[in-house]
C-alpha positions as CSV (number, residue, x, y, z in Angstrom):
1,X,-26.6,-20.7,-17.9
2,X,-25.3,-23.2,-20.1
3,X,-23.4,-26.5,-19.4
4,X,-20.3,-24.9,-20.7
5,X,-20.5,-21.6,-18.7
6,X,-21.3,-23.5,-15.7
7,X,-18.0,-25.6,-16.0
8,X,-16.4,-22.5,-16.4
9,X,-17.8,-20.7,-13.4
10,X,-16.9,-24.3,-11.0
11,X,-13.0,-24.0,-12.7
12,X,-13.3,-20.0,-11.8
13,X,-14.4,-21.1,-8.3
14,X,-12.2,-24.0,-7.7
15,X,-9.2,-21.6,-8.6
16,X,-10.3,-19.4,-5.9
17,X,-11.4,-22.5,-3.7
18,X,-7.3,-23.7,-4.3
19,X,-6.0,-20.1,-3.5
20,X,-7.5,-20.0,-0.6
21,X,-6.7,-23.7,0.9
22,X,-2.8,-22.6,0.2
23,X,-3.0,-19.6,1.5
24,X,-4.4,-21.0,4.8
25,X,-1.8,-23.8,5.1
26,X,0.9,-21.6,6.9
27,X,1.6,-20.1,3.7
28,X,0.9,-15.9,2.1
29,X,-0.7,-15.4,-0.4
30,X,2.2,-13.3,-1.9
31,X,4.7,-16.8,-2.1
32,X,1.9,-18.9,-4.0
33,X,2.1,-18.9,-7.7
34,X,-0.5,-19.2,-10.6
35,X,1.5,-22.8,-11.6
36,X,0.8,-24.1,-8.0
37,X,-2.9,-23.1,-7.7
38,X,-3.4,-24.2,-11.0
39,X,-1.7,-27.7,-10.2
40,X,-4.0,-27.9,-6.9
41,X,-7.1,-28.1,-9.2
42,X,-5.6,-30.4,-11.9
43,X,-5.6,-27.6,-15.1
44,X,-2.7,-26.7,-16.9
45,X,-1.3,-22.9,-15.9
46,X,-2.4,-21.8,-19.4
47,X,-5.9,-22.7,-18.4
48,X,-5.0,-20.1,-15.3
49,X,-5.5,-16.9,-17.9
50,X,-9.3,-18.1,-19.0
51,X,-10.6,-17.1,-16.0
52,X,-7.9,-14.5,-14.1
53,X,-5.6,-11.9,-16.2
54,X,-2.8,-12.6,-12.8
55,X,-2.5,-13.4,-9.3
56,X,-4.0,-9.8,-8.2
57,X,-7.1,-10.3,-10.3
58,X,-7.6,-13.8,-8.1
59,X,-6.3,-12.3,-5.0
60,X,-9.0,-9.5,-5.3
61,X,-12.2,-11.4,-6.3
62,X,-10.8,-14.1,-3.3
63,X,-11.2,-11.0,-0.5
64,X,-14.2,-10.2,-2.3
65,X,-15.7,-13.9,-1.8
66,X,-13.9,-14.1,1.8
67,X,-15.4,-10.0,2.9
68,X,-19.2,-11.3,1.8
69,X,-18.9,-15.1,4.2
70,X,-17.4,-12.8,6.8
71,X,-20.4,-10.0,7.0
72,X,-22.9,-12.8,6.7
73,X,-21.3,-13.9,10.4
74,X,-20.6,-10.7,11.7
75,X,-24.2,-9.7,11.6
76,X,-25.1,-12.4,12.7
77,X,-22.6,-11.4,15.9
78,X,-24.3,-8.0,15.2
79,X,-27.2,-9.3,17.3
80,X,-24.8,-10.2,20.6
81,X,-24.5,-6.2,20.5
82,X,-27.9,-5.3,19.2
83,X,-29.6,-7.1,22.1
84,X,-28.2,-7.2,25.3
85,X,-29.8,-10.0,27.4
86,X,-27.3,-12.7,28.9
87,X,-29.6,-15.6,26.4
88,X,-29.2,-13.1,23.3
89,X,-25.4,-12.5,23.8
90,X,-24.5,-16.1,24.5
91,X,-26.4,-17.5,21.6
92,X,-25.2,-15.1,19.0
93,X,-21.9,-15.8,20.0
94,X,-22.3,-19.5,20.7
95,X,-23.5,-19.4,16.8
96,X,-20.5,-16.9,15.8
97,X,-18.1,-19.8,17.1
98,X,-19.6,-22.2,15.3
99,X,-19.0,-21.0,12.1
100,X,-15.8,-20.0,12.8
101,X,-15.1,-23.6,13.7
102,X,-16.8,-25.3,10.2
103,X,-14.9,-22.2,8.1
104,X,-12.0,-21.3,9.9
105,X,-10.2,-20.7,6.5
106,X,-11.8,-16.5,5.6
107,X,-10.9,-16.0,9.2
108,X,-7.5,-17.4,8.6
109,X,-6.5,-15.5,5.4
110,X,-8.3,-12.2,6.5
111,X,-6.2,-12.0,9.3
112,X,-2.8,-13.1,8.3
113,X,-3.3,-10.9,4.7
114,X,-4.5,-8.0,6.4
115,X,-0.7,-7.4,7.1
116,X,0.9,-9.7,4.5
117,X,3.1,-9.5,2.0
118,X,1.0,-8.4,-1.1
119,X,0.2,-4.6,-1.1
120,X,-2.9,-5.3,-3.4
121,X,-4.3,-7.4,-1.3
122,X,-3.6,-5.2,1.6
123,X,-5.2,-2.8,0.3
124,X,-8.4,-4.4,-0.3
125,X,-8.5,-6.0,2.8
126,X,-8.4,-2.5,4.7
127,X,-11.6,-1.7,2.4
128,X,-13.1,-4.3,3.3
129,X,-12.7,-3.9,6.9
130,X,-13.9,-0.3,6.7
131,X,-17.2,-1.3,5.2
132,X,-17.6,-3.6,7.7
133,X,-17.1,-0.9,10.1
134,X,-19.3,1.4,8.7
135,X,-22.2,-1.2,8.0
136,X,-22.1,-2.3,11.9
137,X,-21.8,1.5,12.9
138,X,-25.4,2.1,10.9
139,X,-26.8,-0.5,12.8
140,X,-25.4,0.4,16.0
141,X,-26.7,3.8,15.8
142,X,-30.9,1.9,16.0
143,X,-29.5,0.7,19.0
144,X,-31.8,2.0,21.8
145,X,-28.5,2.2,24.9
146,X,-26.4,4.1,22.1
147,X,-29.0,6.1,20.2
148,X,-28.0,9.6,22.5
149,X,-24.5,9.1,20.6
150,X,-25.5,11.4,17.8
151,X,-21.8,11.6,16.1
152,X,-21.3,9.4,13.8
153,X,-17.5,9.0,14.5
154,X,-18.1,7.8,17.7
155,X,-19.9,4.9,16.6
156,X,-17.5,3.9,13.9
157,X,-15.2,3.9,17.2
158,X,-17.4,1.8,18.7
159,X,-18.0,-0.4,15.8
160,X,-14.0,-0.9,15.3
161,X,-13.4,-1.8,18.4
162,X,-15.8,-4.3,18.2
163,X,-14.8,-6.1,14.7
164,X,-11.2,-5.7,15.6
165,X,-12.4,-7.6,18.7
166,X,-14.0,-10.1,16.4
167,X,-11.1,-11.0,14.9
168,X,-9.5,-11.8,17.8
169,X,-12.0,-13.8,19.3
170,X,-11.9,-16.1,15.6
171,X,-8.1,-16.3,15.7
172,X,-8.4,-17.3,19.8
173,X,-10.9,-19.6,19.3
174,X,-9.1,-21.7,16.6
175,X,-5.7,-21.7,18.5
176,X,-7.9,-23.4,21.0
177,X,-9.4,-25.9,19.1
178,X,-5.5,-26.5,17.7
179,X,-3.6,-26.6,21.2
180,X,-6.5,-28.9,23.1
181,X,-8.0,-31.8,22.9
182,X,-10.8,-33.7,24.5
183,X,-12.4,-32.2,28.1
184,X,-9.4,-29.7,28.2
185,X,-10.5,-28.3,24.8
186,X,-14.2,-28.1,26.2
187,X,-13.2,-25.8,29.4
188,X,-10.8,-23.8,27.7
189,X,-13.9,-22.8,25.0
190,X,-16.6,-22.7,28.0
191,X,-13.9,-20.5,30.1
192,X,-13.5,-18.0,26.8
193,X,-16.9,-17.8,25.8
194,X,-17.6,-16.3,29.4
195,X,-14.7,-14.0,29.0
196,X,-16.2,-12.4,25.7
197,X,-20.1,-12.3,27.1
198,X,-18.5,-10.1,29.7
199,X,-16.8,-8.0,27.0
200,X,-19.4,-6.9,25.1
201,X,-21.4,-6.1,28.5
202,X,-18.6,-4.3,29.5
203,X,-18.7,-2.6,26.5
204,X,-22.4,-1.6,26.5
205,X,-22.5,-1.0,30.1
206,X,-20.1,2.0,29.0
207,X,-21.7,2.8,26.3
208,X,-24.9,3.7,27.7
209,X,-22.9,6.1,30.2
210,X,-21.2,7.9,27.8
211,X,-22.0,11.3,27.5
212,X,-20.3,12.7,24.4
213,X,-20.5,16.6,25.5
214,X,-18.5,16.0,28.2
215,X,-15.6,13.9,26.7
């Protein structure tokens, strides 16, 4: 790559890099314009149209960027379910809130986009999402406590519930890490982490009793 292509792939990033600070500052992505993101970087809005033909083309290749960090963590949470054992669980989820806590900003825009104001966006969000499902259901089904679940719509069930539960546990842990402070914040994260090692037991537990022939 050349000097000059790799400055223009760093102002192509830093675009998105700007897009997604301002979305994640209590504001959609729908009431940003291409002037204000372009400001945010220090290029003039003309500069905006070398990299992006409008605000959807960013938007896209933002849920794109945003969709990869967020499978990268969510397989890694893919373990938790994968392998049962109380150490396994806690330290794939001890590592999921981790990264939640250094990047809480895909977390942030994924979830407040996925029912924002921009249909595009919507829209390719819900994709997203749906690969996600389908990617955890696949692994889900080399499970050994879940392998006599032979239809695949009952795993993608299964694997819902448990990204939808994802997201909530990303969004609960940040609005703890915002409302406490100190030896409060501490026991409030100890107290929560318990609460979702007992979910996806709970979950499992009732996994491996399901018999699909008779539901």
């Amino acid at each position: 790559m050349s000097i000059r292509d790799e400055r223009k792939q760093q102002s192509r990033q830093a675009l998105l890099d700007a897009a997604l600070a301002l979305s994640t500052s209590g504001r959609s992505f729908s009431s940003i314009s291409l002037r204000e993101i372009a400001r945010h970087v220090g290029l003039v809005p003309t500069a905006f149209y070398r990299h992006f033909q409008d605000m959807n083309e960013l938007g896209l290749e933002l849920v794109d960027q945003v969709a990869m960090h967020l499978k990268g963590i969510l397989h890694q949470l893919g373990q938790a379910y994968i392998y049962q054992p109380n150490t396994k669980t806690q330290i794939s989820l001890d590592l999921f809130f981790q990264a939640v806590e250094h990047h809480p900003e895909p977390w942030v825009f994924m979830i407040a986009e996925r029912w924002g104001g921009s249909e595009v966006i919507r829209h390719a969000i819900t994709r997203e999402i749906t690969f996600l499902i389908e990617d955890l259901a696949n692994d889900l089904g080399q499970v050994e406590t879940v392998q006599h679940i032979r239809n695949l719509q009952d795993l993608q069930v299964l694997s819902n519930i448990l990204i939808n539960l994802s997201f909530t546990w990303a969004m609960t842990w940040m609005d703890i890490n915002r409302q406490y402070q100190g030896p409060e914040r501490s026991a409030q994260q100890n107290q929560f982490k318990l609460q979702t090692i007992t979910q996806v037991h709970l979950i499992f537990r009732g996994i491996s009793n399901w018999d699909p022939v008779k539901q």
